[in-house]
N, C-alpha and C positions, 0 to 999 in steps of 0.2 A: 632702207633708210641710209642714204649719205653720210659716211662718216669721214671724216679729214682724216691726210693722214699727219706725220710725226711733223714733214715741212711744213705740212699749212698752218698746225697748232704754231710750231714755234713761232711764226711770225704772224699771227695773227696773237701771241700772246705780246710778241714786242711792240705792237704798237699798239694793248690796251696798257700796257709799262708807259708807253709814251707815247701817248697820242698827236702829239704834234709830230708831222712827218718831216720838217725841217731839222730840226733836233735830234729826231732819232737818225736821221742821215747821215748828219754831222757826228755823233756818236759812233758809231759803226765805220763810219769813214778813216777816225783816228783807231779802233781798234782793229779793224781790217787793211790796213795803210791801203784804201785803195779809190778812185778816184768817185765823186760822187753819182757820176752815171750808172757806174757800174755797182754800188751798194743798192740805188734807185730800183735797177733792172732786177734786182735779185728779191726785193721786197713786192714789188709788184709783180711777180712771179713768174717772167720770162727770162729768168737765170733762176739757178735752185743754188742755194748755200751747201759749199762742200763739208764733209764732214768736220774736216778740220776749222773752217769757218762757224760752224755752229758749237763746237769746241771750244773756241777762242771765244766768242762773246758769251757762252754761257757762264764760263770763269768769268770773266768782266765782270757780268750783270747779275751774278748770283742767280742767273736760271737753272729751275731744278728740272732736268729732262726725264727724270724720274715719275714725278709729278705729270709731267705733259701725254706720258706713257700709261696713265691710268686710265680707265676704263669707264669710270666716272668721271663726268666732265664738271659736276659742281665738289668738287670734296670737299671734306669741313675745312675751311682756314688752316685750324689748331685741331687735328688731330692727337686725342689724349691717351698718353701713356700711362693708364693706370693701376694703380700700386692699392690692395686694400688692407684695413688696419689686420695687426698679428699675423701679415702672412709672410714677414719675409724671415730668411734663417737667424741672420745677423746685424750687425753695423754693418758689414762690410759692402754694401749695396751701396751707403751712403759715402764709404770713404774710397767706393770706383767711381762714385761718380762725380765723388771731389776732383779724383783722380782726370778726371775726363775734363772738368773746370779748369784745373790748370791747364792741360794740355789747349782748352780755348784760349785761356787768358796770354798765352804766348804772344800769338798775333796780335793782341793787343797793346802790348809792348811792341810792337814794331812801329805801331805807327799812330799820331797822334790822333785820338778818337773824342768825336763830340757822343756826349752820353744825353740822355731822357729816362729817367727811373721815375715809375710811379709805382706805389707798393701799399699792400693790404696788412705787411707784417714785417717789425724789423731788418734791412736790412744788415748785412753782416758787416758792412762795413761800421755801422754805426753802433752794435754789442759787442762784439770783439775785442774792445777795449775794457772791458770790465769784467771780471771773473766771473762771479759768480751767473750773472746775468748769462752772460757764454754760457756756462755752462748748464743750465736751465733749457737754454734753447733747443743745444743740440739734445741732451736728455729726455727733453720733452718730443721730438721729432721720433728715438729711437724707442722710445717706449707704445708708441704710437703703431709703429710700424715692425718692430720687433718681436715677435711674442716667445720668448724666454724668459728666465728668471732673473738673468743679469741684469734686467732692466727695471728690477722692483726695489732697489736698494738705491737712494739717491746720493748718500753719501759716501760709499764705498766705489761708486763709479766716478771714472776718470774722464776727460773729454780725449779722445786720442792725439797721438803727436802729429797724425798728419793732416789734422784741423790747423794746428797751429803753422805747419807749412804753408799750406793753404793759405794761410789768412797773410804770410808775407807774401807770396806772391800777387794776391790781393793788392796791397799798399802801393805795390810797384808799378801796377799798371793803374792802380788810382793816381800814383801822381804824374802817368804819362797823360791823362788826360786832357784835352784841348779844354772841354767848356763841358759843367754837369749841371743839370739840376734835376731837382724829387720832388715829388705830389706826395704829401701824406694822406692818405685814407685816412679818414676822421675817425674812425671806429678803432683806429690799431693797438692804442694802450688798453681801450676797453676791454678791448680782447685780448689781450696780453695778459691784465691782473683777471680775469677770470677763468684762464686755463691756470694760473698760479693757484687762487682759490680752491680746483676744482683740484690739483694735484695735495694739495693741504688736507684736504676732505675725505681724499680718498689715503690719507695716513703713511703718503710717500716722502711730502716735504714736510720737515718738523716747524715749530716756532721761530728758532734761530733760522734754520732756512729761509724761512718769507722774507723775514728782517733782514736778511743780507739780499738778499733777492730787490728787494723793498730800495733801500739806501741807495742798491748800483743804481735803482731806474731812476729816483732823485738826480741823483750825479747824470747822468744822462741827457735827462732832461735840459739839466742847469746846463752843464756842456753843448750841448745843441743849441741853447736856445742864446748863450752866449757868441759863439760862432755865428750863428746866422746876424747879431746884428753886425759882424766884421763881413756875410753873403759869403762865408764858410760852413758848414756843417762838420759834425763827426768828432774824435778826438784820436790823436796820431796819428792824423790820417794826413792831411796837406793844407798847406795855406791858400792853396788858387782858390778864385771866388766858384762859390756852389749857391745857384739860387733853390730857395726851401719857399715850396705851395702847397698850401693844407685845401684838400677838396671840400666842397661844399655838400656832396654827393657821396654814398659810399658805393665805392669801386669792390672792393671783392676778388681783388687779384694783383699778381705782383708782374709787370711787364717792362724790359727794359731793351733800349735800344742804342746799340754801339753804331756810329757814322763816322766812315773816312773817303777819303779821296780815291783807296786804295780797293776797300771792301767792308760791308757795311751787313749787320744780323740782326736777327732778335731774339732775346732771352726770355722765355714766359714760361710762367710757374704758377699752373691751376692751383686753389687748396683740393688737398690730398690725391693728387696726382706727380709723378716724374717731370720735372723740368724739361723744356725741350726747346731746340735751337732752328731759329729757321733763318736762312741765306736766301731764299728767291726774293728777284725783285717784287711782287706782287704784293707777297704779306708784308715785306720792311715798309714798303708806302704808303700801307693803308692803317699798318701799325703806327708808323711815324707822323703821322697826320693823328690818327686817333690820340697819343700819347699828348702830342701838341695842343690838341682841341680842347685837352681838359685843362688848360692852363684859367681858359673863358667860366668855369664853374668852379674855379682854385682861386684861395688868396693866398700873393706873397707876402710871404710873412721875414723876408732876410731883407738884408741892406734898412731901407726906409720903415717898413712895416711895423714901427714901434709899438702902435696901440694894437693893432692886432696880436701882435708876437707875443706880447705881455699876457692879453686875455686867453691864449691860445696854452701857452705853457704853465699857468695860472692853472687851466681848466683839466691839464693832464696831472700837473701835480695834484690837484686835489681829489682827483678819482685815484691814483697812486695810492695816497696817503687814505681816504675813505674807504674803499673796498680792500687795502690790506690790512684794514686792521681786525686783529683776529681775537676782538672781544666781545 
């Protein structure tokens, strides 16, 4: 059986990226400074791409040659990184791989980025602002995946200080952003108050706990839902407009998508698996399309969305306020 080799994959992968061969000519022509016959000649396969030519646009294009080097010619999209509950030693898994977030969000501050976040569970941008709530989160993440004892004391645990780094660098590339907006997964507070519930039950968070737990998501709420009628979201976060779309449909995943001029990723985060980053062009476009597509089974609910917005944040406070109550 015929199998291709590494040249033929590459460019037979560049022009399922870009099907129109006009476009992809003129692409490569600006990245290769070189004239259009001779980009022509090397796609239709009477010149081969030197290595340094394939070098050069795979940076461009975010092609992963790694990927084209496999062995398997269908591989899954998202190959998952996964993490099973009480096996890991520490926090400190989570605070390398904060570690490793920042070191993404750099490039992100270089240059101004259009965003697409659609998410199954609070974003950080958007609990970060509230104590208690913060700290809940992450607590709840390291008790999950931690299995030690430090993890069974809710109130004698601290959130680390390099969350809170974190979360300034955060801010900083949220307000370099060009243009954002987020799909909320309709099910996310649901599940929210009943992993609270379920930590109550099981005699980790006390009374006062909930109750403080309880008030920050109020405020939250109230915050958010105030912001989106200005087509902001979040609190201390930024005033550029953010448009906010609640799905029709539950999603089940948190997937987000950073686009520049310069270089453009994807952020996807299974539940209970390791996050994980992908730069080829392939998955961004079919991400970015998919991310897009669910705008058509979302209502926006920022800027005009009055009667929606009202019935929507109505509907989360009162499962808030109904399921935390612990009588």
């Amino acid at each position: 059986m015929y199998e291709k080799d590494l040249h033929e994959k590459f460019v037979s992968y560049l022009h399922v990226c870009y099907p129109r061969k006009r476009e992809l000519i003129s692409l490569l022509t600006d990245i290769l400074i070189l004239e259009r016959e001779s980009v022509s000649r090397r796609l239709n396969g009477k010149v081969l791409f030197t290595v340094n030519e394939i070098g050069k646009i795979a940076r461009c294009l975010n092609v992963s040659i790694d990927r084209l080097l496999e062995k398997n010619q269908n591989p899954p999209l998202f190959p998952l990184n996964l993490i099973m509950p009480l096996r890991l030693e520490s926090i400190d898994v989570l605070i390398e791989q904060i570690d490793k977030n920042k070191e993404k969000l750099k490039c992100v501050e270089e240059y101004p980025f259009e965003v697409g976040h659609i998410f199954d569970s609070l974003p950080v941008e958007y609990f970060m602002s509230y104590t208690y709530l913060c700290k809940f989160m992450y607590f709840k993440w390291a008790y999950f995946f931690v299995g030690n004892n430090s993890f069974k004391d809710y109130n004698t645990w601290r959130v680390p200080l390099q969350i809170y780094d974190y979360h300034d660098e955060l801010i900083k590339c949220w307000n370099n952003y060009d243009a954002i907006f987020y799909i909320w997964d309709n099910p996310v507070i649901w599940n929210l108050v009943g992993e609270i519930n379920l930590f109550y039950k099981m005699r980790i968070l006390n009374e006062k706990d909930v109750a403080l737990i309880k008030k920050d998501l109020h405020d939250l709420l109230d915050d958010v839902e105030t912001r989106t009628k200005e087509t902001g979201n979040g609190k201390d976060i930024s005033k550029k407009n953010a448009d906010l779309y609640i799905s029709s449909v539950n999603i089940g995943v948190t997937c987000i998508y950073f686009q520049s001029p310069e270089i453009s990723f994807i952020h996807y985060k299974p539940p209970f698996a390791l996050p994980a980053l992908y730069k080829d062009a392939e998955s961004f476009n079919l991400i970015y399309d998919w991310i897009n597509s669910m705008k058509r089974v979302s209502t926006l609910v920022s800027g005009s969305g009055a009667v929606e917005r009202r019935i929507f944040f109505d509907k989360q406070h009162e499962i808030v306020e109904k399921e935390l109550s612990l009588k």
